[in-house]
Each structure stands twice: as structure tokens, then as C-alpha cells.
C-alpha positions, 0 to 999 in steps of 0.5 A, a space after each residue: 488530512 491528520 484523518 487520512 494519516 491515522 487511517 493509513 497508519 493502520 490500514 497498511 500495518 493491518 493488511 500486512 498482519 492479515 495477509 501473514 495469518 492468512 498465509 500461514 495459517 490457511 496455506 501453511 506457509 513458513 513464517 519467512 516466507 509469509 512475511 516476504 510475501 505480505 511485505 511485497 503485497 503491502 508495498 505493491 499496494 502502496 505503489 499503486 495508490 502513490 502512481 494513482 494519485 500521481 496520474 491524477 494530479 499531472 492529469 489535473 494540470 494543464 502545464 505541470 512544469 509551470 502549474 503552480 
């Protein structure tokens, strides 16, 4: 568990660092709005994984109000 936190504490600080150098350097961007668009890239992709995992815990349980 302490491995997945590690990895997620540099997997989405990374991907926002990549995201913003790409934007900026490749397309031209602003830094405003490179770094606008990186943190909504970063947040969606958090969303994403929390809703996923969401989906596959309630899908896990037969009754998710009295599974415990």
C-alpha cells in the first residue's frame, strides 16, 4: 500500500510537469494557461481512476449498504 502511495505522489506531480512543458514548449502556450490545462488534465485523470475504483468496489458487493 506505502508503494502505491509513493507512486502516486510522483506519478501525478510528474504528469502535471510533463503536460505543462509539453504545452509550452511544443505548442506555445502561455504559462497561465499551460498550467490551467495541466491541472484539469491531472484532476480529470484522478477522477477517472477514484470513479473507477468506485464502480469496482460497489460492483464487488452484493449489498453495498449492509456488506461489510
Amino acid at each position: 500500500m506505502l508503494a502505491l502511495l509513493a507512486a502516486g505522489s510522483v506519478f501525478f506531480p510528474g504528469l502535471f510537469l510533463v503536460s505543462r512543458r509539453t504545452l509550452q514548449c511544443l505548442l506555445g502556450w502561455s504559462e497561465g494557461d499551460a498550467v490551467i490545462v495541466s491541472s484539469r488534465l491531472v484532476s480529470s485523470l484522478q477522477a477517472v481512476m477514484a470513479s473507477s475504483a468506485g464502480c469496482v468496489i460497489a460492483s464487488s458487493c452484493r449489498d453495498i449498504l449492509e456488506d461489510g
